[in-house]
RODO-2510 file (C-alpha; in nm, 4 decimals, decimal comma):
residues 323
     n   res          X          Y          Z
     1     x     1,4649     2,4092    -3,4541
     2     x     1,5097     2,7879    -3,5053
     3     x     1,5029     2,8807    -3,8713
     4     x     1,5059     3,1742    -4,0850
     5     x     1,1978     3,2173    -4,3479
     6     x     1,1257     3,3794    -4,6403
     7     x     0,7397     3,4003    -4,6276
     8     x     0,7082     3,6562    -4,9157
     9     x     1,0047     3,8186    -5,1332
    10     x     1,1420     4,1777    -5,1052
    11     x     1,3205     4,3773    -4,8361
    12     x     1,5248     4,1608    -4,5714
    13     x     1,2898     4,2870    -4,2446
    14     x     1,0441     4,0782    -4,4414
    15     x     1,2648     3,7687    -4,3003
    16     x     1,0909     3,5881    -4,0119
    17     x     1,2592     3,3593    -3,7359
    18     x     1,0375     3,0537    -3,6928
    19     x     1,0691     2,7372    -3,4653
    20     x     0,9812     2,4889    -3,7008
    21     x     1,0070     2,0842    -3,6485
    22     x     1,3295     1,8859    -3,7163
    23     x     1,2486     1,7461    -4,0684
    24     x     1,1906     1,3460    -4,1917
    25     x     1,4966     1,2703    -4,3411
    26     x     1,4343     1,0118    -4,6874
    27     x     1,6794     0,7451    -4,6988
    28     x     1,9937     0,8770    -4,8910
    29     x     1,9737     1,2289    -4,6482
    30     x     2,1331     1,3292    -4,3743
    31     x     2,0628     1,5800    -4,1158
    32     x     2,3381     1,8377    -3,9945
    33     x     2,3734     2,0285    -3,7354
    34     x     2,5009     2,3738    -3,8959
    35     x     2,7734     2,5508    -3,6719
    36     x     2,8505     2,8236    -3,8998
    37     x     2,6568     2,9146    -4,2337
    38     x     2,7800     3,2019    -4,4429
    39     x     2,5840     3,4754    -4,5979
    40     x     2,6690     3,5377    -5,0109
    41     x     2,5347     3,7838    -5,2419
    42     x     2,2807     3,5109    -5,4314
    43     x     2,1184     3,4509    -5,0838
    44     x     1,9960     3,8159    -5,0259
    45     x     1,9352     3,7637    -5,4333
    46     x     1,7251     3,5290    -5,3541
    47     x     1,5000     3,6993    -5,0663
    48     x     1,4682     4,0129    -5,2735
    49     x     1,2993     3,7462    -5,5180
    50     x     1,5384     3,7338    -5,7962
    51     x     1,5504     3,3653    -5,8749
    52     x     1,1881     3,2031    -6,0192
    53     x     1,3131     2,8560    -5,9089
    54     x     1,2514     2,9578    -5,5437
    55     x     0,8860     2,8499    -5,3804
    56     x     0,8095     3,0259    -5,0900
    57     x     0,8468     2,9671    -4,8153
    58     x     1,1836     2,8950    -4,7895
    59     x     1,4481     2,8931    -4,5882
    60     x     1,7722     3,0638    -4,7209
    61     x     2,1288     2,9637    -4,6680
    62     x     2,3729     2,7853    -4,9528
    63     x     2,7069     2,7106    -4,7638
    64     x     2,7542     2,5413    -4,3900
    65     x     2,9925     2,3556    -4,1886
    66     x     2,8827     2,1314    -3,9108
    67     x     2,7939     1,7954    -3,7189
    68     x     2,6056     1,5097    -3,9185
    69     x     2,3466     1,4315    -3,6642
    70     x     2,1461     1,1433    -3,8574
    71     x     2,1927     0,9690    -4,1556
    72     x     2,5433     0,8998    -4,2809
    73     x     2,6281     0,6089    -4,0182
    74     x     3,0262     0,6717    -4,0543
    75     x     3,0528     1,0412    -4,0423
    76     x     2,7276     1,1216    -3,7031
    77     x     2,9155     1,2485    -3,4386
    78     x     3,1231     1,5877    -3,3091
    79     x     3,4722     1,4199    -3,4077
    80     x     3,3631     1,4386    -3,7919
    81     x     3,3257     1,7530    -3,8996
    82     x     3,1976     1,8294    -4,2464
    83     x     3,1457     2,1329    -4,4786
    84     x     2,9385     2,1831    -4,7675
    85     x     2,7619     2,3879    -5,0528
    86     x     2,4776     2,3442    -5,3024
    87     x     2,2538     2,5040    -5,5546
    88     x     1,9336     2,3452    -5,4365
    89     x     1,9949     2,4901    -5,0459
    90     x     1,7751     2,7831    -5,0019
    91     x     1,6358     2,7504    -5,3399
    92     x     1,4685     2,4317    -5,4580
    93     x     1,4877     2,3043    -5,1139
    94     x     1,5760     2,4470    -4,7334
    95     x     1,8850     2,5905    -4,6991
    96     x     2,1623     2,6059    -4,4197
    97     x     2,0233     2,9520    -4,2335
    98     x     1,8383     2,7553    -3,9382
    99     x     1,9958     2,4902    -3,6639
   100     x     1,9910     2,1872    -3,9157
   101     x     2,0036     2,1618    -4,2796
   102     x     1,9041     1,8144    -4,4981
   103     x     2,1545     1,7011    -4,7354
   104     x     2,2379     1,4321    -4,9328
   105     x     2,4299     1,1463    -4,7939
   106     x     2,6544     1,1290    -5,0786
   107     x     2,7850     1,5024    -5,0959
   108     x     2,8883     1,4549    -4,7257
   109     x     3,2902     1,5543    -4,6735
   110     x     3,4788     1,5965    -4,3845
   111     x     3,6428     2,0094    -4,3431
   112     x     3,9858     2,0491    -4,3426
   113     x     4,1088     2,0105    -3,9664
   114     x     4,3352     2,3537    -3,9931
   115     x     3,9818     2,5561    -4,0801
   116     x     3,7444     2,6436    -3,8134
   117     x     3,3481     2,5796    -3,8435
   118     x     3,3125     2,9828    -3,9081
   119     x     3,5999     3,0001    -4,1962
   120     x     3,4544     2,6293    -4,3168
   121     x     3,0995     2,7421    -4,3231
   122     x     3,2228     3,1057    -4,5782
   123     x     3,4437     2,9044    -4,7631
   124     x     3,1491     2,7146    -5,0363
   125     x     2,9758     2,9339    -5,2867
   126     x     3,2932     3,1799    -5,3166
   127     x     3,5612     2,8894    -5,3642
   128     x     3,3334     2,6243    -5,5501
   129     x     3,2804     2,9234    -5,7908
   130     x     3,6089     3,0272    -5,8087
   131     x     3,6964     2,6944    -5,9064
   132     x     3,4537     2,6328    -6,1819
   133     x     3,5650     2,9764    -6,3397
   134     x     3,9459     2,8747    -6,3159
   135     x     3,8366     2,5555    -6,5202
   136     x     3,6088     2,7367    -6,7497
   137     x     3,9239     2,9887    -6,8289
   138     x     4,1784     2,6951    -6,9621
   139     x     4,4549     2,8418    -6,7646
   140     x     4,7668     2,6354    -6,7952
   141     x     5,0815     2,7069    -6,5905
   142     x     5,2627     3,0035    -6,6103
   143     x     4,9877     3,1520    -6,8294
   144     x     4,8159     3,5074    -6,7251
   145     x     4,4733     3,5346    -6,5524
   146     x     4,2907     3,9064    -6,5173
   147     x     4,0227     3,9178    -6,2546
   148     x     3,7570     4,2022    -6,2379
   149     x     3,6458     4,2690    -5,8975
   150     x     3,9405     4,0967    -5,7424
   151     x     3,9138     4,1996    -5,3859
   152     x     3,5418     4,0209    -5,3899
   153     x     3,4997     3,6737    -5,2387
   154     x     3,5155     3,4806    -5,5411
   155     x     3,7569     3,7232    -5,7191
   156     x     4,0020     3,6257    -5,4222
   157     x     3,9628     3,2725    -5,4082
   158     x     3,9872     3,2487    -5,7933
   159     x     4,3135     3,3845    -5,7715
   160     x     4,4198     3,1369    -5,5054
   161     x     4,3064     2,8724    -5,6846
   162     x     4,4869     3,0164    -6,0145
   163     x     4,7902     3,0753    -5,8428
   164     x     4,7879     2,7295    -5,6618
   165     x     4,7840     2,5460    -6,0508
   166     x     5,0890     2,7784    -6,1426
   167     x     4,9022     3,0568    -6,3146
   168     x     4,9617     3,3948    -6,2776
   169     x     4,6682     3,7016    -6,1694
   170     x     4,6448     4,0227    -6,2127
   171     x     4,3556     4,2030    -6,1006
   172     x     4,1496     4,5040    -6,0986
   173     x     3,8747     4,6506    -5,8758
   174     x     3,7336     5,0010    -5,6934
   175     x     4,1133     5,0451    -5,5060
   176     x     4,4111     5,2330    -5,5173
   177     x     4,6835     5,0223    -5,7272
   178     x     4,8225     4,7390    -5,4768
   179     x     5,1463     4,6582    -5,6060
   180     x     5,1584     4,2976    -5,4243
   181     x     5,4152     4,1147    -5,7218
   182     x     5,2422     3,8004    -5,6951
   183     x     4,8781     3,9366    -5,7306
   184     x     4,9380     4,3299    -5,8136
   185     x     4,5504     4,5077    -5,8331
   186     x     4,5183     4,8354    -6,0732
   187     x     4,2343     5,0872    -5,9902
   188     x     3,9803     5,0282    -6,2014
   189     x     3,8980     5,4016    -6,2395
   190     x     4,2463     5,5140    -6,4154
   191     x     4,1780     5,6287    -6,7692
   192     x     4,5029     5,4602    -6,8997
   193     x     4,3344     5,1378    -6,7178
   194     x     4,3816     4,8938    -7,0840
   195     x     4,7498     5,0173    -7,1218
   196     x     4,7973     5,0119    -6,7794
   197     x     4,6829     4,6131    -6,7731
   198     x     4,8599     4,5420    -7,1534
   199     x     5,1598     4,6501    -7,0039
   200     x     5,1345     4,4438    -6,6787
   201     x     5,0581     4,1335    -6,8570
   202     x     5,3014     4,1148    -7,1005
   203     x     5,1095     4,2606    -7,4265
   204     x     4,7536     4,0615    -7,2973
   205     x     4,6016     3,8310    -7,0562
   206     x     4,5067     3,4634    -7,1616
   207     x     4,1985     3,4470    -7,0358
   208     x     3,9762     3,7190    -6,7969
   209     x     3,7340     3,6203    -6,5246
   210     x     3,4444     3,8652    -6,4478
   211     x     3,2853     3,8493    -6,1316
   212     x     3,1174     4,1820    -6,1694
   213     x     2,8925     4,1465    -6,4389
   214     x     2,8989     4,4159    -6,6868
   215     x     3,1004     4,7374    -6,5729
   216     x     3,4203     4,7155    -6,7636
   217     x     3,2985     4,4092    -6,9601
   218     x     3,4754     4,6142    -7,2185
   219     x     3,7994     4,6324    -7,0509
   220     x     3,8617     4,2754    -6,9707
   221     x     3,8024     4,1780    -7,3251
   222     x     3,9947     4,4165    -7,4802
   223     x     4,2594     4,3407    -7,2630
   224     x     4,2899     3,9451    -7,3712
   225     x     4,5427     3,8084    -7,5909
   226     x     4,4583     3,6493    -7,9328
   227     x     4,2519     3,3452    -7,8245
   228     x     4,1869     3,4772    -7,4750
   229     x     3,8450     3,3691    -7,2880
   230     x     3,6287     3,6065    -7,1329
   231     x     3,4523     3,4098    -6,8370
   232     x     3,1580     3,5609    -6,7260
   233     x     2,9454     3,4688    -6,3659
   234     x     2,6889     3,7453    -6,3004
   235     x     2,5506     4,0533    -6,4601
   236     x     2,4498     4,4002    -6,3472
   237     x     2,1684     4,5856    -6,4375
   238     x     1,9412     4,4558    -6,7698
   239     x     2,2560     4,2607    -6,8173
   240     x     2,3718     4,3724    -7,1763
   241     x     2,6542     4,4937    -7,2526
   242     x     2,8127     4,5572    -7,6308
   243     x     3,0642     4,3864    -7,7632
   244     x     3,2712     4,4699    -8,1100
   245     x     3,1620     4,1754    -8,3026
   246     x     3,4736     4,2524    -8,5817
   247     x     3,7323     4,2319    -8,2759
   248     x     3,5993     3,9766    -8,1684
   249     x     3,6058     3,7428    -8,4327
   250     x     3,9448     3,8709    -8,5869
   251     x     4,1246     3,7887    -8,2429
   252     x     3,9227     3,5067    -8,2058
   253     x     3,8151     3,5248    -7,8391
   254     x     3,5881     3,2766    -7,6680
   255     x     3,3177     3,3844    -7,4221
   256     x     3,2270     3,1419    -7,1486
   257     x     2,9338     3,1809    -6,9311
   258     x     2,9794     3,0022    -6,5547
   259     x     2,6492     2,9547    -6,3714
   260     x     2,7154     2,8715    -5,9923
   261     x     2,3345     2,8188    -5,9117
   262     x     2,3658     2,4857    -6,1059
   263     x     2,6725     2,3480    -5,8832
   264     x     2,4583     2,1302    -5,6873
   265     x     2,5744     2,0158    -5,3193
   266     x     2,7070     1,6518    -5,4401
   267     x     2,9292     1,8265    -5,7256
   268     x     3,0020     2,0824    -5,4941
   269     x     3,0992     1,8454    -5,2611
   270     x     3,3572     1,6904    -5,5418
   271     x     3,5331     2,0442    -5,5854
   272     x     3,5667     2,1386    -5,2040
   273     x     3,7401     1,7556    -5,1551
   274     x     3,9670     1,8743    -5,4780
   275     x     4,0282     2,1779    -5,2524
   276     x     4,0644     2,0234    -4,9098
   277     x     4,4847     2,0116    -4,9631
   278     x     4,4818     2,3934    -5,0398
   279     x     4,3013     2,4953    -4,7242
   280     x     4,5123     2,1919    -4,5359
   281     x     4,8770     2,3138    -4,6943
   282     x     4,7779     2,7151    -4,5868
   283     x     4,8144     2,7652    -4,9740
   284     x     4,4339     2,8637    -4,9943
   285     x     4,2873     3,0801    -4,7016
   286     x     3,9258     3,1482    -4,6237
   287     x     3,7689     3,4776    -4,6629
   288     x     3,7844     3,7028    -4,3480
   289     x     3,4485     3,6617    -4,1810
   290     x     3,2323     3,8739    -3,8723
   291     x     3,0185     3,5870    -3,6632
   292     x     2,6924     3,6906    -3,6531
   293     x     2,4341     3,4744    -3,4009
   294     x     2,1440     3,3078    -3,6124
   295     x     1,8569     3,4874    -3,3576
   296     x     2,0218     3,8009    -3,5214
   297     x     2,0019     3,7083    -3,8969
   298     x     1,7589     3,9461    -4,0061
   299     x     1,9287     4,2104    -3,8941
   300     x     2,2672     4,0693    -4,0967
   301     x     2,1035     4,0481    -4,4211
   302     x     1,9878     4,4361    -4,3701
   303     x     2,3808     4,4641    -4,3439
   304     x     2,4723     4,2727    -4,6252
   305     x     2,1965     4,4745    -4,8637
   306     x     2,3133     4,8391    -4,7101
   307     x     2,6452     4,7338    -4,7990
   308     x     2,6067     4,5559    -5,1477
   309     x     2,3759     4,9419    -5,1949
   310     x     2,6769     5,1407    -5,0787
   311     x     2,9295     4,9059    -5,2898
   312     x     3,1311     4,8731    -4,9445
   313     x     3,3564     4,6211    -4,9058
   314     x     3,2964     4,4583    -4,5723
   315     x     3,4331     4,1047    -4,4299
   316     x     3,2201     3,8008    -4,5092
   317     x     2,9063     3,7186    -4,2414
   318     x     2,8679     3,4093    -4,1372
   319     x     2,5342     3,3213    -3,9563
   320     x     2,6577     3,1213    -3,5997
   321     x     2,4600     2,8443    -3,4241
   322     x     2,5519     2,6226    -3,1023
   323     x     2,9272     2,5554    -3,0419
***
């Protein structure tokens, strides 16, 4: 089978394409046959060498949608399509960027029907995390959500998911003000950018999900409500940021941390079924994605890194194999 490798961290033209052997599978794994695989931020994290969990080599690759080929008697075949995400792919373990991944029988689950294997396949780490943050943040109906970096994969499909349990978003990000009434985003850049959100969320926003990690940590706290939750998923830089200790305290604001990299594929599995009627009603849409054939993966991950460099927003990749 063709795979992708990591044979030593750093730059992605370091990545090597390597016909390897289909692996032994143990007796509560199944092999798929991975149609589409997308491409996230903590995979090109991970070949630059950024998580110590990760034993080289390895091959990279969190999310996929596909064929169960062996293993999992009730779902082999082309007429059960499945989908799937997990902590351990690419990491502690192969991952989905090669012609078949290994995964455990039990986080199996068939896709929805109304999603193609490319939108299935981009749909895992953003969604899955997106989820877990929504939990983390408490949000009960009609209650006010902020997102920073909202126009970002899981920025979006936190919203959706927000949105789908009755909660209301407001978001900001690198953008001219969109002034969409359900999901209105500020520029982040305006210097009146705390009013600005105050006054679009009614004097403060329950609870604030940062997907950026650490530019305008400062603004999504001080933009919560009394009791509002900060909920945290990545940081920039050394990763510290200050925080008014006095403020904190005397508004009595929680901050959560939300670590995606231990959503493993059977609890992964769990949240995507939980999903499945989102993506099935039309309420929840994929992210927009480019197909990108796996013989050409290298050269996507140089994209991805020359865009995450620039800070240019660019439609989601998704790593292609047979149809």
């Amino acid at each position: 089978m063709l795979s992708l490798r990591i044979v030593e961290f750093g730059a992605p033209d370091r990545l090597r394409l390597e016909e390897r052997p289909l692996p032994a599978l143990l007796e509560d794994e199944a092999l798929v046959e991975v149609h589409a695989a997308g491409i996230n931020p903590s995979d090109l994290g991970n070949v630059l060498g950024r998580f110590p969990q990760t034993q080289l080599p390895r091959t990279p690759g969190r999310d996929f949608a596909g064929v169960v080929v062996q293993g999992g008697a009730d779902l082999v075949g082309s007429s059960h399509e499945v989908w799937g995400s997990g902590a351990e792919f690419g990491f502690t373990q192969d991952g989905s960027h090669a012609q078949y991944i290994v995964v455990p029988k039990a986080s199996l689950t068939l896709k929805p029907p109304a999603l193609t294997m490319q939108q299935a396949g981009a749909v895992g780490v953003p969604f899955v995390t997106g989820w877990r943050t929504v939990q983390a943040a408490e949000l009960a109906a009609g209650e006010m959500l902020l997102i920073n970096g909202a126009q970002g994969a899981v920025g979006s499909a936190a919203a959706q998911i927000a949105r789908m349990r009755g909660g209301r978003v407001v978001g900001i990000d690198l953008n001219e003000d969109l002034s969409d009434p359900e999901f209105p985003i500020l520029d982040s850049r305006r210097p009146d950018i705390v009013d600005a959100l105050r006054k679009t969320t009614g004097g403060g926003a329950f609870a604030c999900i940062d997907t950026v990690g650490g530019p305008l940590f400062d603004v999504g706290m001080s933009s919560l409500r009394e009791g509002g939750r900060m909920v945290v998923i990545t940081a920039q830089g050394d990763g510290h940021v200050t925080v008014d200790l006095r403020d904190f305290y005397h508004r009595q604001l929680h901050l959560v941390g939300v670590d995606s990299l231990q959503t493993h594929a059977i609890q992964s599995a769990r949240i995507l079924t939980e999903l499945r009627a989102g993506f099935e009603s039309g309420y929840l849409t994929p992210p927009n994605v480019t197909a990108v054939p796996l013989r050409e993966a290298v050269a996507a991950y140089k994209r991805l890194s020359e865009s995450a460099q620039s800070r240019v927003s660019a439609p989601k990749m998704v790593l292609i194999g047979p149809e």
